[in-house]
mmCIF file of the N, C-alpha and C atoms, coordinates in Angstrom:
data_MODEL
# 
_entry.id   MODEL 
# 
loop_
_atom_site.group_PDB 
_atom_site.id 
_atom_site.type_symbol 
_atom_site.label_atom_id 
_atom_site.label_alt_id 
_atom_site.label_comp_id 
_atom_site.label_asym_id 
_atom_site.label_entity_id 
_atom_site.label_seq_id 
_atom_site.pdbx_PDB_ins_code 
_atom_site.Cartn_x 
_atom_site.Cartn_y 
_atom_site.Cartn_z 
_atom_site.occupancy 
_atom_site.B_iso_or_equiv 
_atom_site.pdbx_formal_charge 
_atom_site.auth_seq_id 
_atom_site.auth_comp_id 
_atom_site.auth_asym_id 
_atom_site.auth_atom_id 
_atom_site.pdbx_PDB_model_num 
ATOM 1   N N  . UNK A 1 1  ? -56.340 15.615 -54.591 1.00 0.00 ? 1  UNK A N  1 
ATOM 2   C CA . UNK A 1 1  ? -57.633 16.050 -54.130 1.00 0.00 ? 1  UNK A CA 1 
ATOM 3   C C  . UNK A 1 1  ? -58.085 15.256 -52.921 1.00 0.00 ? 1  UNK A C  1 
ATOM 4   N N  . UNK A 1 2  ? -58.881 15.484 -52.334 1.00 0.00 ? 2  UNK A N  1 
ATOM 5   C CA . UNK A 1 2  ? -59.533 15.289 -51.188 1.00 0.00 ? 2  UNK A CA 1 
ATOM 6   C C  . UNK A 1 2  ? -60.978 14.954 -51.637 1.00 0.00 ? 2  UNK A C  1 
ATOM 7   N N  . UNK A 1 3  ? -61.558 13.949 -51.107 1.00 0.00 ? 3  UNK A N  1 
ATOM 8   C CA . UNK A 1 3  ? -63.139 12.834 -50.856 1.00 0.00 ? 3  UNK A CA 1 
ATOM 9   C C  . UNK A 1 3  ? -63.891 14.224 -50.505 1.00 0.00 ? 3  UNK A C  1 
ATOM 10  N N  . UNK A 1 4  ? -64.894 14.448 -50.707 1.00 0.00 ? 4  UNK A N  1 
ATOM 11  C CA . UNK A 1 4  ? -65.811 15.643 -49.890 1.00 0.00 ? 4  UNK A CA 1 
ATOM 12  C C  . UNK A 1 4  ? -66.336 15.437 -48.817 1.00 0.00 ? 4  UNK A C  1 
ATOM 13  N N  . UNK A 1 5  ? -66.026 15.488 -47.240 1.00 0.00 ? 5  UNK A N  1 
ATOM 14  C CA . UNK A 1 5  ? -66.776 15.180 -45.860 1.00 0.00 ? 5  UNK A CA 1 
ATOM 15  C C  . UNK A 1 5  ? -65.334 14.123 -45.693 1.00 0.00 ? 5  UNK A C  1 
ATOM 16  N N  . UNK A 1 6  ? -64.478 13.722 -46.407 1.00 0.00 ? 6  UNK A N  1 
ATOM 17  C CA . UNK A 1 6  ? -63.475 13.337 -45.906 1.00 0.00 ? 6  UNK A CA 1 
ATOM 18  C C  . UNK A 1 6  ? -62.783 13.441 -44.365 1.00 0.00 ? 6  UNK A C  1 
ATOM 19  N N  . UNK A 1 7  ? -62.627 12.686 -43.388 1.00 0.00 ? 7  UNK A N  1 
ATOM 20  C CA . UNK A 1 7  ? -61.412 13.417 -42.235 1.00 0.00 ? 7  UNK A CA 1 
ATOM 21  C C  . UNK A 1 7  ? -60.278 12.775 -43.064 1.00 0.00 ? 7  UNK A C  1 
ATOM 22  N N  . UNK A 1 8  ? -58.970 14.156 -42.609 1.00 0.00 ? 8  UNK A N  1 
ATOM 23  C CA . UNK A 1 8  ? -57.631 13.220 -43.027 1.00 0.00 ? 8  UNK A CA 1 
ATOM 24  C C  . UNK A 1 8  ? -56.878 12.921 -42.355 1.00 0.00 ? 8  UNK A C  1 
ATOM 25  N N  . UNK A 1 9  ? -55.865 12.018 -42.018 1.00 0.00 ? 9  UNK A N  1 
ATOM 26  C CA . UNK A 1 9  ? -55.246 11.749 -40.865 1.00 0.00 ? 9  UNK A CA 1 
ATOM 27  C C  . UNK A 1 9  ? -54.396 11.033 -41.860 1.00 0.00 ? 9  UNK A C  1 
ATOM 28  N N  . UNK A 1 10 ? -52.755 11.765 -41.616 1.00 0.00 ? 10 UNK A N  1 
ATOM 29  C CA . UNK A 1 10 ? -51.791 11.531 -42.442 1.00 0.00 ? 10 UNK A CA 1 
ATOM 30  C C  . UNK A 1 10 ? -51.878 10.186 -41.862 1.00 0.00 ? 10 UNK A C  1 
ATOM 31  N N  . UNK A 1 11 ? -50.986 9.046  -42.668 1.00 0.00 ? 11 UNK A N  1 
ATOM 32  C CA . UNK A 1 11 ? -50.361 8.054  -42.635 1.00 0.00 ? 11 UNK A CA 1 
ATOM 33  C C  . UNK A 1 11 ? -49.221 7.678  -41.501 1.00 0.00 ? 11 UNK A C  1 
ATOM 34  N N  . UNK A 1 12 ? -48.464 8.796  -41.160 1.00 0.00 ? 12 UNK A N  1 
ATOM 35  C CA . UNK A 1 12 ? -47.612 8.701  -40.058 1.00 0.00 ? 12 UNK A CA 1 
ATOM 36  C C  . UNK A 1 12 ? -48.177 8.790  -38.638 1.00 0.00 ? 12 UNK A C  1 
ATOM 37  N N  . UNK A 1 13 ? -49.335 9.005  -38.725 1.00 0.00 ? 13 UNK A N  1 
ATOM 38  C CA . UNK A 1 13 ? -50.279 9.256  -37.188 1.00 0.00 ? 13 UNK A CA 1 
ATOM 39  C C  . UNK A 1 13 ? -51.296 8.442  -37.176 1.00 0.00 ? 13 UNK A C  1 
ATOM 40  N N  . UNK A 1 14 ? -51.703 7.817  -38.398 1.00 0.00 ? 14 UNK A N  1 
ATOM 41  C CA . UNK A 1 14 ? -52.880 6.893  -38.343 1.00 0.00 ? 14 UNK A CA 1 
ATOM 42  C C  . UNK A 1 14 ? -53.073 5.571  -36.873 1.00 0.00 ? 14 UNK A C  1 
ATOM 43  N N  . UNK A 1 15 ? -51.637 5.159  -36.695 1.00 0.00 ? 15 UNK A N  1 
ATOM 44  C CA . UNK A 1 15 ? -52.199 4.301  -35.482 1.00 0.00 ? 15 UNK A CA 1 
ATOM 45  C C  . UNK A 1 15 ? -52.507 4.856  -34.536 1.00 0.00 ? 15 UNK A C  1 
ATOM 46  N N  . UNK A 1 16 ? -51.788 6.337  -33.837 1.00 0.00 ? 16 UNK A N  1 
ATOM 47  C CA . UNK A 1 16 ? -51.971 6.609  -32.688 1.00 0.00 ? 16 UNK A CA 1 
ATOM 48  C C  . UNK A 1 16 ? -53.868 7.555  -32.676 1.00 0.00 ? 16 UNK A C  1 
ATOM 49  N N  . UNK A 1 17 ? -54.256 7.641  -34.124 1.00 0.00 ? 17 UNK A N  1 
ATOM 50  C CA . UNK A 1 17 ? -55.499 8.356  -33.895 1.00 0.00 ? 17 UNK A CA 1 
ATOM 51  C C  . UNK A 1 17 ? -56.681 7.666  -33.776 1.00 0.00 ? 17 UNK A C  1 
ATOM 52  N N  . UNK A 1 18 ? -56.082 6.645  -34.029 1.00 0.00 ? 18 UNK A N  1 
ATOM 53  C CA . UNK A 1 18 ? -57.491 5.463  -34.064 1.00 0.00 ? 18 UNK A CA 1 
ATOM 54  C C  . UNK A 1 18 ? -57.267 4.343  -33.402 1.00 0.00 ? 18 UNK A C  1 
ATOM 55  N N  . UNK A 1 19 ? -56.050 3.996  -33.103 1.00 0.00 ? 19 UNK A N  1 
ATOM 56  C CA . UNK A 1 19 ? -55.933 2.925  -31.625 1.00 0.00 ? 19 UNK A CA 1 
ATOM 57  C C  . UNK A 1 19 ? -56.564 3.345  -30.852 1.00 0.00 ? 19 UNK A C  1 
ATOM 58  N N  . UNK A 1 20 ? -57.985 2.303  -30.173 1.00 0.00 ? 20 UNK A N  1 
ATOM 59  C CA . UNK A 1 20 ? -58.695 3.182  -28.952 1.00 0.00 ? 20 UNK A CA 1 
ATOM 60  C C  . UNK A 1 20 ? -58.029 2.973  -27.952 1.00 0.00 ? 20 UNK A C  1 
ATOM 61  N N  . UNK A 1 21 ? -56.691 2.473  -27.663 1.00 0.00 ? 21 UNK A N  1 
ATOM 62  C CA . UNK A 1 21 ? -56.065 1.981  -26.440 1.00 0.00 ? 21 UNK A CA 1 
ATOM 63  C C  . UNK A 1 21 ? -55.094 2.867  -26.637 1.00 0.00 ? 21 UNK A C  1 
ATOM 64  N N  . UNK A 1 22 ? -54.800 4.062  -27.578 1.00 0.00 ? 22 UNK A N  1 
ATOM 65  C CA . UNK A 1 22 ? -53.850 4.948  -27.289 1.00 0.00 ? 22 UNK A CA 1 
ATOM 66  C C  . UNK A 1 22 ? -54.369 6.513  -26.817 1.00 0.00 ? 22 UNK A C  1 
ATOM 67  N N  . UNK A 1 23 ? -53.822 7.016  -25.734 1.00 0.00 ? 23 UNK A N  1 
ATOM 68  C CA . UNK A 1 23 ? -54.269 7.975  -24.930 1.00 0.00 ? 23 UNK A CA 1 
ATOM 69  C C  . UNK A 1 23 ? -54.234 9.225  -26.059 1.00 0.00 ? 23 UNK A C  1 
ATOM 70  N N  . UNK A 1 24 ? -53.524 9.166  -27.079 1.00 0.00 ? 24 UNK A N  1 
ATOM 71  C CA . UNK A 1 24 ? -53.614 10.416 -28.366 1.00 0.00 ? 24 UNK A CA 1 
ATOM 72  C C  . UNK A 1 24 ? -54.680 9.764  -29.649 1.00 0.00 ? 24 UNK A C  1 
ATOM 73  N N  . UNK A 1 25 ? -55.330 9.244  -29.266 1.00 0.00 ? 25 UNK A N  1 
ATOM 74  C CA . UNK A 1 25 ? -56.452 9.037  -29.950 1.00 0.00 ? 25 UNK A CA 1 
ATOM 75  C C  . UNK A 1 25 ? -57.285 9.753  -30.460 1.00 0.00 ? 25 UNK A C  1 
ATOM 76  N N  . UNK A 1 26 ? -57.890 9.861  -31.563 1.00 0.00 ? 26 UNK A N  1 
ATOM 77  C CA . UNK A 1 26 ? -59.215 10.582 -31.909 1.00 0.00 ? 26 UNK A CA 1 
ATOM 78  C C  . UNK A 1 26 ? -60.089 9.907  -31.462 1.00 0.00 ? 26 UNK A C  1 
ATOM 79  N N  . UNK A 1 27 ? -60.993 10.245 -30.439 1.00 0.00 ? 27 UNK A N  1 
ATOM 80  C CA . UNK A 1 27 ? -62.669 10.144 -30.255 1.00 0.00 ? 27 UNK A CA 1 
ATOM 81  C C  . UNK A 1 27 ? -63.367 9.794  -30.643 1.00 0.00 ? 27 UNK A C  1 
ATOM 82  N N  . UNK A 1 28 ? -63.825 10.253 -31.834 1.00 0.00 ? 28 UNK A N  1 
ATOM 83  C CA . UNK A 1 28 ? -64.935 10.073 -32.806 1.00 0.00 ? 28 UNK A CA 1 
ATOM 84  C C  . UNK A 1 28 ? -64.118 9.202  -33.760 1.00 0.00 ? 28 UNK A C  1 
ATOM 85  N N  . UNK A 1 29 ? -62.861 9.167  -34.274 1.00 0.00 ? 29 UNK A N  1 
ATOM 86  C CA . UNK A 1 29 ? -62.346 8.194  -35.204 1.00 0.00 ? 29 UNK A CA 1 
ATOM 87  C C  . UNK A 1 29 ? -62.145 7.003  -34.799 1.00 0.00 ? 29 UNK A C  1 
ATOM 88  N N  . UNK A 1 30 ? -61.889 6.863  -33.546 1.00 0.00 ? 30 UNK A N  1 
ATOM 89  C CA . UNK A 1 30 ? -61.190 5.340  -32.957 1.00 0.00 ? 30 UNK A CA 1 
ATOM 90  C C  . UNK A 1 30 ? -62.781 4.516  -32.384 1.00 0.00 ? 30 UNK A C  1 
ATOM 91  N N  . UNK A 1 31 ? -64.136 5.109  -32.670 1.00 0.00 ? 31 UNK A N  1 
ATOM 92  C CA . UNK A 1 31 ? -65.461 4.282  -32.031 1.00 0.00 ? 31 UNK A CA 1 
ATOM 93  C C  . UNK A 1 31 ? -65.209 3.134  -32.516 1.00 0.00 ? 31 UNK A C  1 
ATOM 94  N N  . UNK A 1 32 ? -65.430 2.198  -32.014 1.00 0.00 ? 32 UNK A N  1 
ATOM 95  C CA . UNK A 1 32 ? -65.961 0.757  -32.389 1.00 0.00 ? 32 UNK A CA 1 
ATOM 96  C C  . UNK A 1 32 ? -67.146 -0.051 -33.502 1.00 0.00 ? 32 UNK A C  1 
ATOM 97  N N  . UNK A 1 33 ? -67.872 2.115  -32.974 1.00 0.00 ? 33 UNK A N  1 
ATOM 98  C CA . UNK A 1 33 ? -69.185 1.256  -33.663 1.00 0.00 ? 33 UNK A CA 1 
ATOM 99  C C  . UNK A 1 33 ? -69.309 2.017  -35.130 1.00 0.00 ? 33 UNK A C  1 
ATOM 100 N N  . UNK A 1 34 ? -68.156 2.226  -36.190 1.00 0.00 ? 34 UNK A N  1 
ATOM 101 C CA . UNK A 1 34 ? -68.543 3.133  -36.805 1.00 0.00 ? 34 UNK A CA 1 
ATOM 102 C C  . UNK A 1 34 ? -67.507 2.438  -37.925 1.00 0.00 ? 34 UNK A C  1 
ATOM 103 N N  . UNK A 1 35 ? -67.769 2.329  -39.103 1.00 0.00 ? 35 UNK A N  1 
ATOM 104 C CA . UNK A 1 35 ? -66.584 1.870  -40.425 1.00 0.00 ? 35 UNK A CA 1 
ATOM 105 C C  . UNK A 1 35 ? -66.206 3.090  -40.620 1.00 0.00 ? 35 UNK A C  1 
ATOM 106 N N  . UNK A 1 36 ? -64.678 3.112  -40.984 1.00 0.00 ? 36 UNK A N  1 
ATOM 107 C CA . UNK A 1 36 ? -63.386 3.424  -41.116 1.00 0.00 ? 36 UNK A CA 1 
ATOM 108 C C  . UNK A 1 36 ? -63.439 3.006  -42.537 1.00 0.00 ? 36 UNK A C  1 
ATOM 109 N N  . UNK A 1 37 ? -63.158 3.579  -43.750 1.00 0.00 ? 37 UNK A N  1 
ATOM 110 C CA . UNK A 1 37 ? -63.115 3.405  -44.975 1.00 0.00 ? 37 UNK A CA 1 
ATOM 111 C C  . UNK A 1 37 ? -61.998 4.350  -45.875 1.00 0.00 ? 37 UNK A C  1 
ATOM 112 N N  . UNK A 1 38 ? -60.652 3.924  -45.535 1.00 0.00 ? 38 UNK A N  1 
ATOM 113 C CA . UNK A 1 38 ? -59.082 4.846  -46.083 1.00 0.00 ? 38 UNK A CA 1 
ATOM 114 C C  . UNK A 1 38 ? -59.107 4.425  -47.234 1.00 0.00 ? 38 UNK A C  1 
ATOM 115 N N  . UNK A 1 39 ? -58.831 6.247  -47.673 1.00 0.00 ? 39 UNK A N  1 
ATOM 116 C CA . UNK A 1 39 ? -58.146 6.035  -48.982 1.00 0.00 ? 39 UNK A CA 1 
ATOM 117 C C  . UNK A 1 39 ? -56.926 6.701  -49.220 1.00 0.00 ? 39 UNK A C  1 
ATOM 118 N N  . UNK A 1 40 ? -55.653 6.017  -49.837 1.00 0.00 ? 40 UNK A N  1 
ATOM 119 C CA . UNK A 1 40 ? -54.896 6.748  -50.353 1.00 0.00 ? 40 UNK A CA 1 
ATOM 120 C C  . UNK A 1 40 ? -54.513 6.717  -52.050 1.00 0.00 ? 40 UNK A C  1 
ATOM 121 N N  . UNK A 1 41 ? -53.726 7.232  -52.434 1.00 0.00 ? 41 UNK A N  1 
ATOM 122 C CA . UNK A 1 41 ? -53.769 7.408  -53.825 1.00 0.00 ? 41 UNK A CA 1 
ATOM 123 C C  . UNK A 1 41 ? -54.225 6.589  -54.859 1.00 0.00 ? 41 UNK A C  1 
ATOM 124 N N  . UNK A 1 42 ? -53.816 5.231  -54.364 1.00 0.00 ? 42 UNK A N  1 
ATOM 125 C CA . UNK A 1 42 ? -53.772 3.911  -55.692 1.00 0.00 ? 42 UNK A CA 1 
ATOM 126 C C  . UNK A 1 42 ? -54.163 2.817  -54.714 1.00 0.00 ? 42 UNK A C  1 
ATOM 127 N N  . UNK A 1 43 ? -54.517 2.664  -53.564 1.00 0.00 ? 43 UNK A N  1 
ATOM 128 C CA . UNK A 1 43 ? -55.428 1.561  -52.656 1.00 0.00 ? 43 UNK A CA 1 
ATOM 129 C C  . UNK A 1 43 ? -54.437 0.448  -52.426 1.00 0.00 ? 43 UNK A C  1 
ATOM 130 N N  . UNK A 1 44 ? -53.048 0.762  -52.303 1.00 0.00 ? 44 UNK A N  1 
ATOM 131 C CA . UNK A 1 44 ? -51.829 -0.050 -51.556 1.00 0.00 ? 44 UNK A CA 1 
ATOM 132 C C  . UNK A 1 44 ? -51.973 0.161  -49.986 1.00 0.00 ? 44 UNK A C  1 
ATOM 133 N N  . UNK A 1 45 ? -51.330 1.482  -49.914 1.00 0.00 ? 45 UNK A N  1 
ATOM 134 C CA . UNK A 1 45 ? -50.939 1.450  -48.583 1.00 0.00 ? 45 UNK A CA 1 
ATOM 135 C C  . UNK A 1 45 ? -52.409 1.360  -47.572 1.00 0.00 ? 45 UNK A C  1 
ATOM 136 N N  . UNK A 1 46 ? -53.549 1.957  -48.371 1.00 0.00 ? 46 UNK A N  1 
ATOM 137 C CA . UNK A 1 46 ? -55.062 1.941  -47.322 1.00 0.00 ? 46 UNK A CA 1 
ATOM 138 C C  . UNK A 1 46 ? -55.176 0.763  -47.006 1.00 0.00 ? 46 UNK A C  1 
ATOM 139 N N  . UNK A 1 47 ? -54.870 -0.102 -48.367 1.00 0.00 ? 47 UNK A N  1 
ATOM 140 C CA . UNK A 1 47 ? -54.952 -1.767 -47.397 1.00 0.00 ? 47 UNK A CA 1 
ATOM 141 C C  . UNK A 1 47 ? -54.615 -2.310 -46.506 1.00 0.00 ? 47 UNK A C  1 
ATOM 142 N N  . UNK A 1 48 ? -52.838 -1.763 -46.471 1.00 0.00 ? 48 UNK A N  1 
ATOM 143 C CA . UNK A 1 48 ? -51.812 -2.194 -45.353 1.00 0.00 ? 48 UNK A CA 1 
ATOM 144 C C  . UNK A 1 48 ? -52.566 -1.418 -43.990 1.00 0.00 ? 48 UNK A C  1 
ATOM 145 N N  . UNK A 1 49 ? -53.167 -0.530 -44.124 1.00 0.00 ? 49 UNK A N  1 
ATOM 146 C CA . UNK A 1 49 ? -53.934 0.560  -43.022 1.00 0.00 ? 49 UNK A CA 1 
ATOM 147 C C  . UNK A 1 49 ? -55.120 -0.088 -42.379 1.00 0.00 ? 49 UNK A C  1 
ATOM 148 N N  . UNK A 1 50 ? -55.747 -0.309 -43.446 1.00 0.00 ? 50 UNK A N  1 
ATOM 149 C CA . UNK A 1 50 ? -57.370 -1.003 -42.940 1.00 0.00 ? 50 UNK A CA 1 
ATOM 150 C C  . UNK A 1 50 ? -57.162 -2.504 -42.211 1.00 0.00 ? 50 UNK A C  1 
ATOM 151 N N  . UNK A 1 51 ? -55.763 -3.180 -42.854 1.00 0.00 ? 51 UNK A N  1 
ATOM 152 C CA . UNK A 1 51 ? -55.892 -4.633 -41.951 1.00 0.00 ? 51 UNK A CA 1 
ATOM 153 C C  . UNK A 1 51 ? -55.326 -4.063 -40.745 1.00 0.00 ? 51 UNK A C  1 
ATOM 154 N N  . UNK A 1 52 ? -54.251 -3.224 -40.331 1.00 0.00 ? 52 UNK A N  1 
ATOM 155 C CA . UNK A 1 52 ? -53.596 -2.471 -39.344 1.00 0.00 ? 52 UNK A CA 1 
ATOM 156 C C  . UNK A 1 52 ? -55.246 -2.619 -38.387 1.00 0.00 ? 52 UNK A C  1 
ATOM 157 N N  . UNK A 1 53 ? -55.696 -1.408 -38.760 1.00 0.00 ? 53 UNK A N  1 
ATOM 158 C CA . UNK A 1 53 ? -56.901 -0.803 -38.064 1.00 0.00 ? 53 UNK A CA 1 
ATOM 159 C C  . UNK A 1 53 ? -57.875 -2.373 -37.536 1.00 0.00 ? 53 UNK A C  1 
ATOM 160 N N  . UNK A 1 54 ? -58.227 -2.959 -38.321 1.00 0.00 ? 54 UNK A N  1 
ATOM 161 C CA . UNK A 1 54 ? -59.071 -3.875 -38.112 1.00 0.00 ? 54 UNK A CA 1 
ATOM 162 C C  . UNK A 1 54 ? -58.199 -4.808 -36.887 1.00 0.00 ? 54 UNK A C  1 
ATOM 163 N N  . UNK A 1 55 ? -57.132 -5.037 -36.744 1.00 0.00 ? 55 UNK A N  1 
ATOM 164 C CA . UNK A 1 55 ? -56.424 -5.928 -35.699 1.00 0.00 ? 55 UNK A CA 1 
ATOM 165 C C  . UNK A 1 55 ? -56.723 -4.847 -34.297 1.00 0.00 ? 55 UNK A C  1 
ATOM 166 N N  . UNK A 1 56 ? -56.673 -3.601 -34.450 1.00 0.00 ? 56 UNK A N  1 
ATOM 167 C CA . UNK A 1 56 ? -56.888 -2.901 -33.145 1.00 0.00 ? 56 UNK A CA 1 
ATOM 168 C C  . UNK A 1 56 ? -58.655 -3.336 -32.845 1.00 0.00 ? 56 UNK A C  1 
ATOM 169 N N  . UNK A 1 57 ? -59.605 -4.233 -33.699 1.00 0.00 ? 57 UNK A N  1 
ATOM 170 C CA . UNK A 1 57 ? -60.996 -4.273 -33.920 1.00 0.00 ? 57 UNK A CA 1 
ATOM 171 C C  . UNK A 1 57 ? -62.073 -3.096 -34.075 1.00 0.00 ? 57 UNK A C  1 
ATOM 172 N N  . UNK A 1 58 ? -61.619 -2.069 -35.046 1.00 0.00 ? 58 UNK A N  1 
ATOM 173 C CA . UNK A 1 58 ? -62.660 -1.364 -35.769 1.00 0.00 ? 58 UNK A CA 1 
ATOM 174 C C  . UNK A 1 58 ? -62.502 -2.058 -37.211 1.00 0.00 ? 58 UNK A C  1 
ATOM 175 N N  . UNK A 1 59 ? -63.864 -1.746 -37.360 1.00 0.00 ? 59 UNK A N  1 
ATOM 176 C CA . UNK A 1 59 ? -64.392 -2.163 -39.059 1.00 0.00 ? 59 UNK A CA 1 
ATOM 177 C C  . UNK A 1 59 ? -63.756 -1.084 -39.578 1.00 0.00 ? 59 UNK A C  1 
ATOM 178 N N  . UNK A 1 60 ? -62.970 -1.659 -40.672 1.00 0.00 ? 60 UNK A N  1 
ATOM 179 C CA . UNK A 1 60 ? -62.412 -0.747 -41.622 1.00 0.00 ? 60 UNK A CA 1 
ATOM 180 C C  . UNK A 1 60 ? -62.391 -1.266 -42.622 1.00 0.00 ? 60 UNK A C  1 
ATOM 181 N N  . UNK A 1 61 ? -62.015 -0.775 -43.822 1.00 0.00 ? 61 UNK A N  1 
ATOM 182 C CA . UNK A 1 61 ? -61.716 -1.464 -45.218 1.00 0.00 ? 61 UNK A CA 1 
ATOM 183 C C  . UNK A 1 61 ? -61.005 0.203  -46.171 1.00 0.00 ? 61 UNK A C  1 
ATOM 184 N N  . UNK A 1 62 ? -60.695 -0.329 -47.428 1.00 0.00 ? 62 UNK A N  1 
ATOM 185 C CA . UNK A 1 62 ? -60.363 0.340  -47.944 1.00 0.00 ? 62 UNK A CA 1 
ATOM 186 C C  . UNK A 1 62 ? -61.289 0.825  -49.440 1.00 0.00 ? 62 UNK A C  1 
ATOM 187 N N  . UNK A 1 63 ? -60.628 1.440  -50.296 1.00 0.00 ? 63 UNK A N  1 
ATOM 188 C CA . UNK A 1 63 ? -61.423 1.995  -51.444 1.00 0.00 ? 63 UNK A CA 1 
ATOM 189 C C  . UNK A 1 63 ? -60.216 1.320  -52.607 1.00 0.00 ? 63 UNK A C  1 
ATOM 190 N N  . UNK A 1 64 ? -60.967 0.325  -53.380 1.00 0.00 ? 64 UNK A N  1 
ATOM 191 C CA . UNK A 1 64 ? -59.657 -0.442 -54.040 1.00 0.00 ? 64 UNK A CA 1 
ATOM 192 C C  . UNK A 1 64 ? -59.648 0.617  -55.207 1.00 0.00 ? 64 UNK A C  1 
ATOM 193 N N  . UNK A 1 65 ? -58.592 0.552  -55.595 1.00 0.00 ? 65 UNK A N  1 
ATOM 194 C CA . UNK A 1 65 ? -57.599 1.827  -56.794 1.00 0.00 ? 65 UNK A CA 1 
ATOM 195 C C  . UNK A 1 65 ? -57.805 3.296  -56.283 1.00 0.00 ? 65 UNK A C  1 
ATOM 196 N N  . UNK A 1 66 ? -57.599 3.142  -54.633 1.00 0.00 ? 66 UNK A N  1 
ATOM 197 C CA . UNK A 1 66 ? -57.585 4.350  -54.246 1.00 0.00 ? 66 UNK A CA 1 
ATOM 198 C C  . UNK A 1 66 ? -58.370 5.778  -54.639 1.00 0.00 ? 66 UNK A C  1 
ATOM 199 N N  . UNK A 1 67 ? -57.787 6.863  -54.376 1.00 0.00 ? 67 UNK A N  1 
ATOM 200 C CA . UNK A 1 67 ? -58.464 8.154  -54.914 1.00 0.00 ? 67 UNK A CA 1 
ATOM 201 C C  . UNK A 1 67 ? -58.337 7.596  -56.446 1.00 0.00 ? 67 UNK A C  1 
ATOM 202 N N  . UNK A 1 68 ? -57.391 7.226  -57.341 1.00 0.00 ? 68 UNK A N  1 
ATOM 203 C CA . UNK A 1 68 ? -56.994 7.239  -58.686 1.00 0.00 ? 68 UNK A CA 1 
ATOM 204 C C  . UNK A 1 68 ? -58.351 6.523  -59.259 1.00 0.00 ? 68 UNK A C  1 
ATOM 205 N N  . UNK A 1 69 ? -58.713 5.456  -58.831 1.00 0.00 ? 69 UNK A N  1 
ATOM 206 C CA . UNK A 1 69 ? -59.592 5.123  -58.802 1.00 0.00 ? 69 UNK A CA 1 
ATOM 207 C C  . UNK A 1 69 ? -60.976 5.838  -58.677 1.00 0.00 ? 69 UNK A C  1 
ATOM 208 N N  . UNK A 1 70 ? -60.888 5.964  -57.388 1.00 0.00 ? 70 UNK A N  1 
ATOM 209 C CA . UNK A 1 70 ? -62.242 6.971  -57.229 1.00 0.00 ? 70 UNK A CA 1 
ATOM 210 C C  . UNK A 1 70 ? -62.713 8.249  -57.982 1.00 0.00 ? 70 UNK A C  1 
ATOM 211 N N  . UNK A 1 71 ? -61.740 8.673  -58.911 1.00 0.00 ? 71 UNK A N  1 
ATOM 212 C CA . UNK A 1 71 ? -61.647 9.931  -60.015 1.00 0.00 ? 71 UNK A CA 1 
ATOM 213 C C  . UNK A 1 71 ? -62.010 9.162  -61.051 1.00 0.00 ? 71 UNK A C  1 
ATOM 214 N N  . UNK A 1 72 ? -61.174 8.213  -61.561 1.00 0.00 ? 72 UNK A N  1 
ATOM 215 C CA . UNK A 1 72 ? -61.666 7.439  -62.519 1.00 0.00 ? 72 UNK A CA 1 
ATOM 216 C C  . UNK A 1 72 ? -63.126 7.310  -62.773 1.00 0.00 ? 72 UNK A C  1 
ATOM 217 N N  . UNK A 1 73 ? -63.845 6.527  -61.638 1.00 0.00 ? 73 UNK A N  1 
ATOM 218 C CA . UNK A 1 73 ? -65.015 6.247  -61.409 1.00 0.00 ? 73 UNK A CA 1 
ATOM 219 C C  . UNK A 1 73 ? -65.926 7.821  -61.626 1.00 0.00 ? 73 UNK A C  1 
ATOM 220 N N  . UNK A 1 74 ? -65.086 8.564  -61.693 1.00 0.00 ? 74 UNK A N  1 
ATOM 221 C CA . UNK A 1 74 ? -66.364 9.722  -61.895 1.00 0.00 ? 74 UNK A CA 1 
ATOM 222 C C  . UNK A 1 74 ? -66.945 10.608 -60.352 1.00 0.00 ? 74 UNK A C  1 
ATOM 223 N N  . UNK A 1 75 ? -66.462 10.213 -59.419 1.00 0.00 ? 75 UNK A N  1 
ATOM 224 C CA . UNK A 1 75 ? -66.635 10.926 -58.293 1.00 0.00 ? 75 UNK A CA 1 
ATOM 225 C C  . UNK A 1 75 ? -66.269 11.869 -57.789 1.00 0.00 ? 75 UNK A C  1 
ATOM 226 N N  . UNK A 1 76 ? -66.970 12.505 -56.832 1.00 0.00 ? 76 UNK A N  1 
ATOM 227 C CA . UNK A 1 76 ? -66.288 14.008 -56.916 1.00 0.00 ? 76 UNK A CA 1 
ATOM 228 C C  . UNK A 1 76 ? -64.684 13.971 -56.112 1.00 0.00 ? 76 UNK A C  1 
ATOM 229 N N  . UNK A 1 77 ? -63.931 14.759 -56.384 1.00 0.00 ? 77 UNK A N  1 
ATOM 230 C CA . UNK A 1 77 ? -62.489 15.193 -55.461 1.00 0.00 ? 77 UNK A CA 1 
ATOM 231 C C  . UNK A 1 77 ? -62.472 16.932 -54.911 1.00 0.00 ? 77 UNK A C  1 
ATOM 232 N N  . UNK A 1 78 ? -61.995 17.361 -54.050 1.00 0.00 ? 78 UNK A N  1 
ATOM 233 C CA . UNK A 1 78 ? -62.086 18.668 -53.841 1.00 0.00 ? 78 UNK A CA 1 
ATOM 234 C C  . UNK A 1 78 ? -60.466 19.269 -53.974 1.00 0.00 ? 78 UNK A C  1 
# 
């Protein structure tokens, strides 16, 4: 399932969409002034993602126990 208002941006494209120093960038994803908050299934790899992201200097972080987590918790998925 999918976060509701989620953007998704597979894992294999994540640096080039949010590096603001890469010319295939997303716009609105790569701002400076805006947290970045990945999730993937079980909150491994979003981690390895969010410190990624944060060295390019956007605020990011992750959602610990991932979506699995975030279902757990009772939240919605689509």
């Amino acid at each position: 399932g999918e976060i509701p208002g989620a953007v998704v941006v597979p894992r294999n494209v994540l640096e080039w969409r949010l590096d603001p120093a890469c010319a295939d960038r997303d716009p609105e994803l790569s701002r400076d002034d805006r947290k970045v908050i990945l999730v993937c299934n079980e909150g491994y790899q979003s981690s390895l993602a969010a410190a990624t992201l944060r060295r390019f200097g956007l605020d990011a972080t992750d959602v610990v126990g991932g979506a699995q987590g975030w279902r757990t918790a009772g939240l919605p998925l689509i």
